[in-house]
C-alpha atoms as a printed R data frame, in Angstrom:
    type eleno elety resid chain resno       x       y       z
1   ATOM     1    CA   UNK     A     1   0.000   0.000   0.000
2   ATOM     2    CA   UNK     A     2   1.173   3.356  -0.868
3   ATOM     3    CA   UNK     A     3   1.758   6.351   1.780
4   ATOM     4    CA   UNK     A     4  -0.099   8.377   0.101
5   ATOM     5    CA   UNK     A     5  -3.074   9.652  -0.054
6   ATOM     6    CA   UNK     A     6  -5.204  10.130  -3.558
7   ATOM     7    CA   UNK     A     7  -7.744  12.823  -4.014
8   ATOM     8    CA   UNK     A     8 -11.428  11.741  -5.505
9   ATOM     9    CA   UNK     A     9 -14.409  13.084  -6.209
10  ATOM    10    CA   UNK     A    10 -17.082  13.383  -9.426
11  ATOM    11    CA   UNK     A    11 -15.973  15.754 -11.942
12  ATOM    12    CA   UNK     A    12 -16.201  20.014 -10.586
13  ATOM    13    CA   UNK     A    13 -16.369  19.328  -7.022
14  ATOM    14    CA   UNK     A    14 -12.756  21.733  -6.436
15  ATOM    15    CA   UNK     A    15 -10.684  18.754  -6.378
16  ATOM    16    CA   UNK     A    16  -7.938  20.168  -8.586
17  ATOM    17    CA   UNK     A    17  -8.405  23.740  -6.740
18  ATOM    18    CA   UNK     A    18  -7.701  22.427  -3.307
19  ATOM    19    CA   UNK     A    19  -4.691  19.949  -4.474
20  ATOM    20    CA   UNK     A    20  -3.364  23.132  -6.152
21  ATOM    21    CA   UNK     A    21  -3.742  25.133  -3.220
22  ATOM    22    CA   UNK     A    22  -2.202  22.365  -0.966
23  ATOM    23    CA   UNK     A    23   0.933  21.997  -2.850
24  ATOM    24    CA   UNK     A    24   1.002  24.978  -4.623
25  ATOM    25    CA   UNK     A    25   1.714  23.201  -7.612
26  ATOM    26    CA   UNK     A    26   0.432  23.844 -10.804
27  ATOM    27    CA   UNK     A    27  -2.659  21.394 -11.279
28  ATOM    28    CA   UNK     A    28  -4.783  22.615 -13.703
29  ATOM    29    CA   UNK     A    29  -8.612  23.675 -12.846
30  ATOM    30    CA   UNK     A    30 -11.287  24.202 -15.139
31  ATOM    31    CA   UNK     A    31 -14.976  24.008 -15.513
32  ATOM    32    CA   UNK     A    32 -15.443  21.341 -17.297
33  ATOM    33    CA   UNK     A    33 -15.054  17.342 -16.725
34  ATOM    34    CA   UNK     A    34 -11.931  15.255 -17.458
35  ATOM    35    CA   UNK     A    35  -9.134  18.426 -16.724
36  ATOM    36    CA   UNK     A    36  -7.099  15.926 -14.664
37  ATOM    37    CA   UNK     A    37  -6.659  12.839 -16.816
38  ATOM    38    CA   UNK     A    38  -2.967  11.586 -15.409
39  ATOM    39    CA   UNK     A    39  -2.885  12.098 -11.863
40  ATOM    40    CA   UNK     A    40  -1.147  15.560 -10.253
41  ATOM    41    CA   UNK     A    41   1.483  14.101  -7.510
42  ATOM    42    CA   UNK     A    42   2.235  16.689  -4.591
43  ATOM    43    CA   UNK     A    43   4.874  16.598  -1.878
44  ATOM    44    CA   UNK     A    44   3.759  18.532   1.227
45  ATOM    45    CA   UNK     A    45   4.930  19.551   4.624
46  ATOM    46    CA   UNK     A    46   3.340  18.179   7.599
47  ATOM    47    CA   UNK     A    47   1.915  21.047   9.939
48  ATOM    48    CA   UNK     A    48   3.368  20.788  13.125
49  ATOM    49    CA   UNK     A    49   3.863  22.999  16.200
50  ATOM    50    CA   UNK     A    50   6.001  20.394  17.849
51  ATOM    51    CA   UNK     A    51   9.308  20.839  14.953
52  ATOM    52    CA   UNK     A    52   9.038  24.402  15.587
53  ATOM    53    CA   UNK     A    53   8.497  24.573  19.458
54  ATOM    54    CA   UNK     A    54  11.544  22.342  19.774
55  ATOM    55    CA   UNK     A    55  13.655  25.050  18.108
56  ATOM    56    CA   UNK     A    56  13.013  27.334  20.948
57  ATOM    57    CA   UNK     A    57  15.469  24.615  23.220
58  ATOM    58    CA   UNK     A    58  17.551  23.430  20.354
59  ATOM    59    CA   UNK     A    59  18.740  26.432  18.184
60  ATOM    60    CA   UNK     A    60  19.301  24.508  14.683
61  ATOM    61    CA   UNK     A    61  21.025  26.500  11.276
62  ATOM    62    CA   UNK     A    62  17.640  24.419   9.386
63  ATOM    63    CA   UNK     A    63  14.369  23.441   9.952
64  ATOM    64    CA   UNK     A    64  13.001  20.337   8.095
65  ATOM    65    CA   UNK     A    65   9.321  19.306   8.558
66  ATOM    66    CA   UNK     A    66   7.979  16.403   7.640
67  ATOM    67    CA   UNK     A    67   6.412  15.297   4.429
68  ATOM    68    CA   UNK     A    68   3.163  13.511   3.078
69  ATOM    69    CA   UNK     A    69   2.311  12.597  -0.837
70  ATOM    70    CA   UNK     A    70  -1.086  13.621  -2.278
71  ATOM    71    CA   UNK     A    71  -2.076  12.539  -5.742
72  ATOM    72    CA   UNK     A    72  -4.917  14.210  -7.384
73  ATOM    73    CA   UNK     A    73  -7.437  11.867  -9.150
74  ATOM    74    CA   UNK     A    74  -9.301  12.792 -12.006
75  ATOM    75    CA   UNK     A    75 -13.367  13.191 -11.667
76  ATOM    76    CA   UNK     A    76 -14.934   9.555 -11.614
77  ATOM    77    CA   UNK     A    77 -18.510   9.332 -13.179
78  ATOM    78    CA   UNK     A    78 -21.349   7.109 -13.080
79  ATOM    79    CA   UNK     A    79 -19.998   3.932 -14.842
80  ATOM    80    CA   UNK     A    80 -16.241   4.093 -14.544
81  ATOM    81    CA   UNK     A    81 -16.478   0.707 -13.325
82  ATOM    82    CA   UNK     A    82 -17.509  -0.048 -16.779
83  ATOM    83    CA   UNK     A    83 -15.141   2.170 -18.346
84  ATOM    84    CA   UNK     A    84 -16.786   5.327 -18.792
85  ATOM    85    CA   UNK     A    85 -15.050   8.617 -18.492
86  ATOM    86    CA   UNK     A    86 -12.031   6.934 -19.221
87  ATOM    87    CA   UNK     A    87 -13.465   5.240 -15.737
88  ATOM    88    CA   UNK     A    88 -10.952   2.079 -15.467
89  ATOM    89    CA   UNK     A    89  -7.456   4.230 -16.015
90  ATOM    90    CA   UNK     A    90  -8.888   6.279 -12.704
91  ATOM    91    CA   UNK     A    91  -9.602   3.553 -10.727
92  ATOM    92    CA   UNK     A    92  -6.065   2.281 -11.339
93  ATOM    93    CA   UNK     A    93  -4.934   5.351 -10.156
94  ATOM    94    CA   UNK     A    94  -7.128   4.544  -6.754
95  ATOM    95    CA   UNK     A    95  -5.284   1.521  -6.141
96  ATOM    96    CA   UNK     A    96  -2.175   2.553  -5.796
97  ATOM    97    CA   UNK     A    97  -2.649   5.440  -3.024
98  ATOM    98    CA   UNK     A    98  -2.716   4.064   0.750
99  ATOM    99    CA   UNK     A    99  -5.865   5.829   1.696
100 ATOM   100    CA   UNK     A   100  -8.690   8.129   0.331
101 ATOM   101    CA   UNK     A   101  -9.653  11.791   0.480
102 ATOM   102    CA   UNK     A   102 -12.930  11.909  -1.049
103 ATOM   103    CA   UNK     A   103 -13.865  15.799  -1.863
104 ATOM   104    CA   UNK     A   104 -17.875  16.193  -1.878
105 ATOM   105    CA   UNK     A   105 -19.286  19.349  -3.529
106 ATOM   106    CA   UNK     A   106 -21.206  21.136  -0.399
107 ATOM   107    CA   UNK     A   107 -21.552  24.420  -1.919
108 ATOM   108    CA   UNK     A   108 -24.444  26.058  -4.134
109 ATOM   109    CA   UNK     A   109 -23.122  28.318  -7.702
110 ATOM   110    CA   UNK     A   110 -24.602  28.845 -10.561
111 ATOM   111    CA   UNK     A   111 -21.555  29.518 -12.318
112 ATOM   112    CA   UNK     A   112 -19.957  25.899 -11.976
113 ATOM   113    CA   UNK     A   113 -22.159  23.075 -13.239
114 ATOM   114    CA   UNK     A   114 -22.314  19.822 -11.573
115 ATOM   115    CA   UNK     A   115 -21.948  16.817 -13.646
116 ATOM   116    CA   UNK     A   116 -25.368  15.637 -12.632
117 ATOM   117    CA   UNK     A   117 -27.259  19.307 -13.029
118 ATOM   118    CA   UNK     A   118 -27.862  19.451  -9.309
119 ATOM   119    CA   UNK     A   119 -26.070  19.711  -5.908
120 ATOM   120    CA   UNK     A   120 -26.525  16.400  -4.089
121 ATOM   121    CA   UNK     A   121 -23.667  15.349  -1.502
122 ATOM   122    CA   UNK     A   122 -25.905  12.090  -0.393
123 ATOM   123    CA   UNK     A   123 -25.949  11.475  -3.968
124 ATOM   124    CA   UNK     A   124 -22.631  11.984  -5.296
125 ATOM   125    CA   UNK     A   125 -21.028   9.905  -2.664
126 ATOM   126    CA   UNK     A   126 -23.203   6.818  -3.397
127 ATOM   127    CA   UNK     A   127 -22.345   7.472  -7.129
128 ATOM   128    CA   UNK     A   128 -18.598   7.228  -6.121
129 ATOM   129    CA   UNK     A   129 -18.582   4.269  -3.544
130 ATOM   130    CA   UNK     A   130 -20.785   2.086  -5.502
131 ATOM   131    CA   UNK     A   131 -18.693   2.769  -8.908
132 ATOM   132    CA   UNK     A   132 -15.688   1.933  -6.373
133 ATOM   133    CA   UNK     A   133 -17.592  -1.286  -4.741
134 ATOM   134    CA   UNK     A   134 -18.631  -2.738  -8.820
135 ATOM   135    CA   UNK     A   135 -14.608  -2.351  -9.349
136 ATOM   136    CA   UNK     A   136 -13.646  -4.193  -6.380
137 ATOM   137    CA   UNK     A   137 -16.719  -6.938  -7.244
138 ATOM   138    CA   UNK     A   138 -15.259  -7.795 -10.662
139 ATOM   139    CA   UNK     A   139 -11.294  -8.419  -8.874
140 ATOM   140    CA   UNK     A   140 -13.071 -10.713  -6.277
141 ATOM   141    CA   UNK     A   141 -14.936 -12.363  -8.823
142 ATOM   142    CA   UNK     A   142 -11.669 -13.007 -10.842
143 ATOM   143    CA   UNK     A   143  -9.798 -14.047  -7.508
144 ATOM   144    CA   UNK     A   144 -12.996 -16.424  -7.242
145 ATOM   145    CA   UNK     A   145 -12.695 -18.052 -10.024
146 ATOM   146    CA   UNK     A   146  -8.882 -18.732 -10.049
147 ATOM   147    CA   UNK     A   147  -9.419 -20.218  -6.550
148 ATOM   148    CA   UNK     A   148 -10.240 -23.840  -7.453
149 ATOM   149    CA   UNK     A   149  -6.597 -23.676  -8.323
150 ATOM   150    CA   UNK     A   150  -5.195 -22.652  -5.511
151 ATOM   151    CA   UNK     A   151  -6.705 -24.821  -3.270
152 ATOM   152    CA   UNK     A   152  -5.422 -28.268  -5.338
153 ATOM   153    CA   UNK     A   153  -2.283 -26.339  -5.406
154 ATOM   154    CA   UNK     A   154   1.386 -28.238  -4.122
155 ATOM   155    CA   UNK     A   155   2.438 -24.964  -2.746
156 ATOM   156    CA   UNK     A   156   1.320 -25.217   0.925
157 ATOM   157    CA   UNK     A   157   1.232 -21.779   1.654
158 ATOM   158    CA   UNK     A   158  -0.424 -20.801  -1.487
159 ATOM   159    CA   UNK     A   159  -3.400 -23.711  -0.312
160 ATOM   160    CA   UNK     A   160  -3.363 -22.026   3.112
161 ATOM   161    CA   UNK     A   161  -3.984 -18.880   2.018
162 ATOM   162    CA   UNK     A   162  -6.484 -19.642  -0.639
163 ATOM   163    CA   UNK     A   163  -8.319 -21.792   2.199
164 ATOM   164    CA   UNK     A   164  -8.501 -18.659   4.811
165 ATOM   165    CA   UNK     A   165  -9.518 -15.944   1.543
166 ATOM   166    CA   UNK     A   166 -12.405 -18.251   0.334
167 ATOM   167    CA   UNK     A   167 -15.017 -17.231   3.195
168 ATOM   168    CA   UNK     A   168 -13.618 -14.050   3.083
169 ATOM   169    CA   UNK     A   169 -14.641 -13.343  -0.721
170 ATOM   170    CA   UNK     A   170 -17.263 -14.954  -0.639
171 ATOM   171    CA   UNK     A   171 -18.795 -12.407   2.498
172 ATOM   172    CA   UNK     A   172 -17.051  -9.670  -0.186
173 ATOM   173    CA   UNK     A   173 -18.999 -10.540  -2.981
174 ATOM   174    CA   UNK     A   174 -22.402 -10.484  -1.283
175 ATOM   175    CA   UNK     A   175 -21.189  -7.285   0.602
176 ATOM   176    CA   UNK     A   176 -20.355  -5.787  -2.763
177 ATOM   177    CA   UNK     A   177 -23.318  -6.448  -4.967
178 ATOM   178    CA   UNK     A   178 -25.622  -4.704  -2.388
179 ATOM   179    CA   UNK     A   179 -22.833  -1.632  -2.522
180 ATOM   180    CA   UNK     A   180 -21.137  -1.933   0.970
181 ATOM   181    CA   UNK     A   181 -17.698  -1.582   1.322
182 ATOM   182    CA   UNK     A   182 -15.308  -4.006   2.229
183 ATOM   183    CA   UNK     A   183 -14.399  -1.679   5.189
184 ATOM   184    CA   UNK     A   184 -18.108  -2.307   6.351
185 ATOM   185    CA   UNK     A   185 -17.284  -5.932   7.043
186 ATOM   186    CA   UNK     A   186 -14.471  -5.151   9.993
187 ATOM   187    CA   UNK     A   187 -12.355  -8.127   8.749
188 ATOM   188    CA   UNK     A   188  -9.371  -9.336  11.155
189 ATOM   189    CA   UNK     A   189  -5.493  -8.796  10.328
190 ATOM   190    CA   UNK     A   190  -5.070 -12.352   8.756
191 ATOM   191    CA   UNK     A   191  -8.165 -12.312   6.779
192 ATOM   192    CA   UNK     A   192  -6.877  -8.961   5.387
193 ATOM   193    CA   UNK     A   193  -3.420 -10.459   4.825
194 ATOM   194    CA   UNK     A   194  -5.216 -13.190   3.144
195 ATOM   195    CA   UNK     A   195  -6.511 -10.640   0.347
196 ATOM   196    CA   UNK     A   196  -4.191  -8.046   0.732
197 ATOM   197    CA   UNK     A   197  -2.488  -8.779  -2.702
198 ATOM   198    CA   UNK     A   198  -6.196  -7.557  -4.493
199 ATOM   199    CA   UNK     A   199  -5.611  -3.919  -3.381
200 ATOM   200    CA   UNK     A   200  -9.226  -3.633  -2.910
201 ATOM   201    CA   UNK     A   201 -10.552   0.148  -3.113
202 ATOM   202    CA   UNK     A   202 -13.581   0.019  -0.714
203 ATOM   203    CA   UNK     A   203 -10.754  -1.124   1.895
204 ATOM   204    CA   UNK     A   204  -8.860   1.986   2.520
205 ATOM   205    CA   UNK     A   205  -9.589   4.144   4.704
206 ATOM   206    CA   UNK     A   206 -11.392   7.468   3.590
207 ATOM   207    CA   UNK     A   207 -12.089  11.236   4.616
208 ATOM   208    CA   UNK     A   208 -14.637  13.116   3.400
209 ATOM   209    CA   UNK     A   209 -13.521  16.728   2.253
210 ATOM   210    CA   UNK     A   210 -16.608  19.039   2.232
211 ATOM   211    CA   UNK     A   211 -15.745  21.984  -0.336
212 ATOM   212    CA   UNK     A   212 -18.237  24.578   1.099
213 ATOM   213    CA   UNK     A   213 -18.512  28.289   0.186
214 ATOM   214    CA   UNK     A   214 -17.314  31.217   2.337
215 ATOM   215    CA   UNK     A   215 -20.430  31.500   4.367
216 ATOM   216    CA   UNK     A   216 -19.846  28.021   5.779
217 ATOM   217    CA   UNK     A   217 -16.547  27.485   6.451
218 ATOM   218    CA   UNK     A   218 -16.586  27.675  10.068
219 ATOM   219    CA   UNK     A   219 -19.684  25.803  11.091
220 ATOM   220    CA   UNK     A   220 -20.925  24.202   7.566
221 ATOM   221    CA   UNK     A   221 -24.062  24.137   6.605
222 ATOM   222    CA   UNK     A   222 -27.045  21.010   5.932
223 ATOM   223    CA   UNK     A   223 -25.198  19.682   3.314
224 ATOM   224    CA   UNK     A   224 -22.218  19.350   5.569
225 ATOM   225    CA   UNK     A   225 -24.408  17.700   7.920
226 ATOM   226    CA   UNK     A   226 -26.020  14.969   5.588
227 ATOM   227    CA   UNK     A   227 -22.167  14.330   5.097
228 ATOM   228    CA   UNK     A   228 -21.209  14.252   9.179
229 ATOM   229    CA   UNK     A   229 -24.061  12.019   9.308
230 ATOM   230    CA   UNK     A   230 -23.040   8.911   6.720
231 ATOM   231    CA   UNK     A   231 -19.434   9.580   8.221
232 ATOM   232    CA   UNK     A   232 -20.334   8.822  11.572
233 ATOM   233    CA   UNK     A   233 -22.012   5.440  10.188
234 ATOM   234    CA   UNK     A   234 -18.981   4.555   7.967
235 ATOM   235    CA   UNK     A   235 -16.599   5.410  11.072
236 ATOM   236    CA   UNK     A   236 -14.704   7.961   8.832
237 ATOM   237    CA   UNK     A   237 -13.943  11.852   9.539
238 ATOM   238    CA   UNK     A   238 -14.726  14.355   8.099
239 ATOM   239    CA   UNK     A   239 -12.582  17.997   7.399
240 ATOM   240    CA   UNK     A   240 -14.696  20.784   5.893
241 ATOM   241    CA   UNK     A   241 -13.156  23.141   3.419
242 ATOM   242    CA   UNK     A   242 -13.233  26.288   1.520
243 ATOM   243    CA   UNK     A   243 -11.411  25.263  -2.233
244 ATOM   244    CA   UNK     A   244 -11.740  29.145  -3.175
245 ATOM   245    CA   UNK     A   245 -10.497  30.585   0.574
246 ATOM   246    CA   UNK     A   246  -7.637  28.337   0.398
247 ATOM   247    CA   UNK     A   247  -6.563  28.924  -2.878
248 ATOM   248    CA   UNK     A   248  -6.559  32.739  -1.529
249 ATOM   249    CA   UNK     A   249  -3.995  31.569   1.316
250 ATOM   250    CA   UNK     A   250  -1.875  29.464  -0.483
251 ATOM   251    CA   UNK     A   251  -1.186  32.814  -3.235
252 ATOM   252    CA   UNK     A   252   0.230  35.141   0.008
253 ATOM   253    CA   UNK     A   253   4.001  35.018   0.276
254 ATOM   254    CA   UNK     A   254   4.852  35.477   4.400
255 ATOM   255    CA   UNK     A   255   3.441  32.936   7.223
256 ATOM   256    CA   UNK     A   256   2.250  36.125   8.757
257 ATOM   257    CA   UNK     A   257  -0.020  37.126   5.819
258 ATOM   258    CA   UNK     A   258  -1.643  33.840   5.932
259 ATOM   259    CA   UNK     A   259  -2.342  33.738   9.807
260 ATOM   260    CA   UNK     A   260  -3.716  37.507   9.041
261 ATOM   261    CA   UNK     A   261  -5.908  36.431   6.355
262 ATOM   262    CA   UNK     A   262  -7.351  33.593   8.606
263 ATOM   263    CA   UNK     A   263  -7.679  35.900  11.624
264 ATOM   264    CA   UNK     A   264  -9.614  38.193   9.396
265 ATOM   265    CA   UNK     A   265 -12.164  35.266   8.703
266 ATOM   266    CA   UNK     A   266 -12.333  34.029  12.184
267 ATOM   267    CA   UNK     A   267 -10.258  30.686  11.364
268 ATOM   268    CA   UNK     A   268  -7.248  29.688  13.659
269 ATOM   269    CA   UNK     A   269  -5.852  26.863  11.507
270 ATOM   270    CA   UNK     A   270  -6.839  26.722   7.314
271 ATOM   271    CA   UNK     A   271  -9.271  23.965   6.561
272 ATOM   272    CA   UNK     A   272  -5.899  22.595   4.212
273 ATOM   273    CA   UNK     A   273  -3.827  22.115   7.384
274 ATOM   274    CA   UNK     A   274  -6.117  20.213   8.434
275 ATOM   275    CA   UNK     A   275  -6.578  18.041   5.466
276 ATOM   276    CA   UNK     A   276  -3.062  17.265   4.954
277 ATOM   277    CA   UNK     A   277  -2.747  16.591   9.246
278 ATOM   278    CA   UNK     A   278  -6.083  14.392   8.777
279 ATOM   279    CA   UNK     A   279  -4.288  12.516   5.835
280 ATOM   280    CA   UNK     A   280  -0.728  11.980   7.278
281 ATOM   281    CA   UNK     A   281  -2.994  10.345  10.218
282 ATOM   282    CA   UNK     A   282  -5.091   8.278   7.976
283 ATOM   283    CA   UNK     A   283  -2.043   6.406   6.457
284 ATOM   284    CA   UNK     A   284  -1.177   5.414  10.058
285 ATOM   285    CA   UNK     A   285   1.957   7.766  10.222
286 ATOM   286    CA   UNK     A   286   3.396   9.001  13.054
287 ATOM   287    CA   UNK     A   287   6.944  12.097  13.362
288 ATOM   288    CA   UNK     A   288   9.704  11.270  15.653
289 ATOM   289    CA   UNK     A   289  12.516  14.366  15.494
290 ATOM   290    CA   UNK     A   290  16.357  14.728  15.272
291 ATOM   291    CA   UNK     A   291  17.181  17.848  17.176
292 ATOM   292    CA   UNK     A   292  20.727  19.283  16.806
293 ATOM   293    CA   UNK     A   293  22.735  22.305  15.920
294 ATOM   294    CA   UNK     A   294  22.488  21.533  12.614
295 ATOM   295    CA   UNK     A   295  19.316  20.544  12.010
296 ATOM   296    CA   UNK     A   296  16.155  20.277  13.891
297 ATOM   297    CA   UNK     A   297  14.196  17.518  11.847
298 ATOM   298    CA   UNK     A   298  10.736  15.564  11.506
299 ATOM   299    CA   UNK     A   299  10.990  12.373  10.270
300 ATOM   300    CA   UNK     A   300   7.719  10.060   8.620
301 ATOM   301    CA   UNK     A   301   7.587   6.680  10.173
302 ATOM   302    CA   UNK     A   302   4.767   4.050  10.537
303 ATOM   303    CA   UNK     A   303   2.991   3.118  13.678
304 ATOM   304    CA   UNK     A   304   4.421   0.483  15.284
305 ATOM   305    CA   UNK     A   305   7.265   0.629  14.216
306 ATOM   306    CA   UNK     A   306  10.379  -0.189  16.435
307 ATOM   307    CA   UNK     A   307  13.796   1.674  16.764
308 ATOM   308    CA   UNK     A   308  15.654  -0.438  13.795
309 ATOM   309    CA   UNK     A   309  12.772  -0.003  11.377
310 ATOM   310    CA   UNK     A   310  12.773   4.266  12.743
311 ATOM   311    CA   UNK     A   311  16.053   4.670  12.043
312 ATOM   312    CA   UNK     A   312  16.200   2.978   8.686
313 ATOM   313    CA   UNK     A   313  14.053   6.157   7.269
314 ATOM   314    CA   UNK     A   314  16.964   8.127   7.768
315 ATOM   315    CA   UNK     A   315  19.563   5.433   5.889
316 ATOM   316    CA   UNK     A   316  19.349   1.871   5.433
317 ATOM   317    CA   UNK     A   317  22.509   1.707   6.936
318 ATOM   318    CA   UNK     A   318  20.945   3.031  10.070
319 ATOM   319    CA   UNK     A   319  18.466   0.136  10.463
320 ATOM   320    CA   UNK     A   320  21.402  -2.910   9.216
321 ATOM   321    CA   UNK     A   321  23.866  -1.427  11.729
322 ATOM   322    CA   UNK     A   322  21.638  -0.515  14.593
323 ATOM   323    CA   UNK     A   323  22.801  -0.513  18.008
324 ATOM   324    CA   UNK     A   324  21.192   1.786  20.035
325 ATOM   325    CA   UNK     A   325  18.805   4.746  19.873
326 ATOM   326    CA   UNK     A   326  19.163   7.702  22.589
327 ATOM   327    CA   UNK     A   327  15.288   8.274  23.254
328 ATOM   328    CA   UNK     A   328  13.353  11.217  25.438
329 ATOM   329    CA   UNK     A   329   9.816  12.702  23.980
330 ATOM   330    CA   UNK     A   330   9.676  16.218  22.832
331 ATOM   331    CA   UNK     A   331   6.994  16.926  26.006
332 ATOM   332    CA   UNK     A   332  10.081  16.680  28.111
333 ATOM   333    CA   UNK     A   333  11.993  18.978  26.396
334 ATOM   334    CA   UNK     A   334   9.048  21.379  26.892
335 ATOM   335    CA   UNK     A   335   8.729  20.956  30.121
336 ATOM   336    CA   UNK     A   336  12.429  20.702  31.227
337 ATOM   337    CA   UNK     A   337  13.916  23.228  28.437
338 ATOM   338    CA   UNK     A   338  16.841  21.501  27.696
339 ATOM   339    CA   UNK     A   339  18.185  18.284  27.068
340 ATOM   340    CA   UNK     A   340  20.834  18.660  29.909
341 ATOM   341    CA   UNK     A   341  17.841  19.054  32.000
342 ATOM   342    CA   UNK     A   342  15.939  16.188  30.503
343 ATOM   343    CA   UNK     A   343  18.882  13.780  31.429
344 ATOM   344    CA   UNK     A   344  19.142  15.265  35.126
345 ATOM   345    CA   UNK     A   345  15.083  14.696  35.677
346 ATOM   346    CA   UNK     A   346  15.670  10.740  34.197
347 ATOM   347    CA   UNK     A   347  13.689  11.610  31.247
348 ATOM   348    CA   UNK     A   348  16.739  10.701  28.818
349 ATOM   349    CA   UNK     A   349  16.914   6.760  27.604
350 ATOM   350    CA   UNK     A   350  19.012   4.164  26.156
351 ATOM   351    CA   UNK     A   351  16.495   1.856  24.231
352 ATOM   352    CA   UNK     A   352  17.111  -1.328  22.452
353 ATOM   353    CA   UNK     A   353  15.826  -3.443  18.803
354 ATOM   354    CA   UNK     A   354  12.318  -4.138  20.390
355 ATOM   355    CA   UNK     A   355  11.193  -0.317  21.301
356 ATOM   356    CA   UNK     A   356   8.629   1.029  19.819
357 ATOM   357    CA   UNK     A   357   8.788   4.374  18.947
358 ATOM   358    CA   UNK     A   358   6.308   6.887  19.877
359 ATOM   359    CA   UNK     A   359   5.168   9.913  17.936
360 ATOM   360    CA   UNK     A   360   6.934  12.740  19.755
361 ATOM   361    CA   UNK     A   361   9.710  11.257  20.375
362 ATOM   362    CA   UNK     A   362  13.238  12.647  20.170
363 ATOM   363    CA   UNK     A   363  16.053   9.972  18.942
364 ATOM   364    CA   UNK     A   364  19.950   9.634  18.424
365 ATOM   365    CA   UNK     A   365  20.858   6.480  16.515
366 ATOM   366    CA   UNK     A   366  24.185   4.434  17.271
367 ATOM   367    CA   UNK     A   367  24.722   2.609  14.492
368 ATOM   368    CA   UNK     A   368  27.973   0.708  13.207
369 ATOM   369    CA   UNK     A   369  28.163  -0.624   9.582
């Protein structure tokens, strides 16, 4: 699975506006269906107060934030599981990202017509996850009918698997062909390794991005809350956003413009922050930090991850030579002010191969290769 996270939505509902204004990268955005055809891919920093609160202890020559990948999807349309609207290179496209950030038109304008002649969040998401479920049906199906196969197969572990997956599509196909996910069926961690290699769609995780108009940025409005309300059922969140505010933001130059410009509309943090912090979460990442005179760094890892596996983002050679890692959490630092002062207070650690490292934390790697 990909850390990333892909962008989808049917055709005009701002998707291309707020990747542009994420990354500030030159997608293009028009009014009419099909703009996007290959996928926009944009590298952008993490938000966090931590990196920059350490740098009030630590006094680095560079600051380097973490980073998360967004790809921007083109518009999917009723029937892309059959192929229309070029509908089966797009949901290629959706395979490949680690998780979903599906953009739902919740604004009202004349001036920007919606695909279907009408604005309908309820509507437009069913037209997307069922499109998404009929593309996931026909890979099961396939996997079905290879599966006699597998289970006369020699290979023991390719009979073992195809023993545990059978059930499992077989509760998938029903599931599917009456439009529910494969996330709706809360399958456990072997059954999911069992099918893992399918990539299905419907089994990442998703965020709903409600692209509102200026009047309902801070507390939405009823379309926002039809959203909230089939989000709550599916267990996903929900971030609501303002494509043409943000796109406002992301063309000031200074920091202190932008935290102006969102004082001016009532806003502490832009809805795109909070996208991209949502999105980093929903791939399951977690920041640890390097904090030095040179540098003061965030650094992407996994959760659950442990010490070998952390410090093997920074080099391979980091993770084959591991020794040791040097370990306090950045909360200590805040509260003691120095790293002198962590070590006198017994805050300061020497941690082994099995530690698990904990967003927040502060690390030092002893490697030898």
């Amino acid at each position: 699975m990909g850390l990333n996270c892909g962008i989808v939505g049917l055709p005009n509902v701002g998707k291309s506006t707020i990747f542009r204004a994420i990354t500030s990268a030159p997608a293009e955005a028009a009014n009419y269906p099909f703009c996007t055809i290959e996928p926009n891919v944009g590298v952008v920093e993490v938000p966090d107060d931590r990196l920059y609160k350490i740098t009030e202890f630590i006094k680095p020559k560079k600051i380097i934030p973490s980073i998360v990948e967004f790809v921007d999807i083109a518009g999917l349309v009723k029937g892309a599981s059959q192929g229309e609207g070029l509908g089966n290179q797009f949901l290629g496209h959706i395979r490949q990202v680690g998780a979903i950030c599906h953009v739902v038109r919740c604004f009202e304008d004349d001036n920007i017509v919606h695909v279907n002649g009408k604005i309908d969040p309820l509507g437009d998401m069913e037209t997307i996850n069922i499109e998404l479920c009929f593309a996931d049906l026909e890979t099961v199906e396939k996997r079905m009918s290879n599966l006699g196969k597998l289970l006369k197969s020699h290979d023991k572990k390719a009979k073992e698997k195809a023993m545990i997956s059978k059930p499992v599509l077989e509760e998938l196909k029903v599931a599917l062909e009456n439009g529910k996910s494969a996330r709706s069926l809360d399958l456990d961690e072997d059954q999911i390794e069992a099918i893992s290699d399918l990539h299905l769609i419907t089994l990442k995780k998703v965020l709903y991005v409600c692209n509102v108009d200026e009047e309902a940025v801070i507390d939405g409005n009823e379309h926002v809350k039809k959203v909230e309300e089939v989000a709550r059922k599916e267990g996903a969140g929900v971030v609501i956003i303002c494509g043409k505010i943000e796109s406002e933001i992301a063309d000031l130059e200074s920091m202190e413009d932008k935290k102006e410009f969102l004082e001016s509309i009532g806003l502490e943090q832009s809805g795109l922050d909070k996208l991209i912090r949502e999105g980093y979460d929903l791939l399951g990442l977690k920041t640890y930090f390097t904090a030095g005179e040179q540098e003061v760094r965030a650094w992407t890892f996994e959760n659950g991850n442990k010490a070998p596996q952390a410090a093997g983002v920074i080099h391979t050679d980091f993770e084959k030579g591991f020794i040791k890692a040097e370990v306090y959490h950045c909360d200590d630092l805040f509260n003691f002010h120095s790293e002198q002062k962590v070590k006198e207070a017994g805050k300061f650690r020497i941690e082994g191969k099995e530690y698990v490292v904990k967003d927040g934390d502060i690390m030092h790697f002893r490697f030898n290769v």
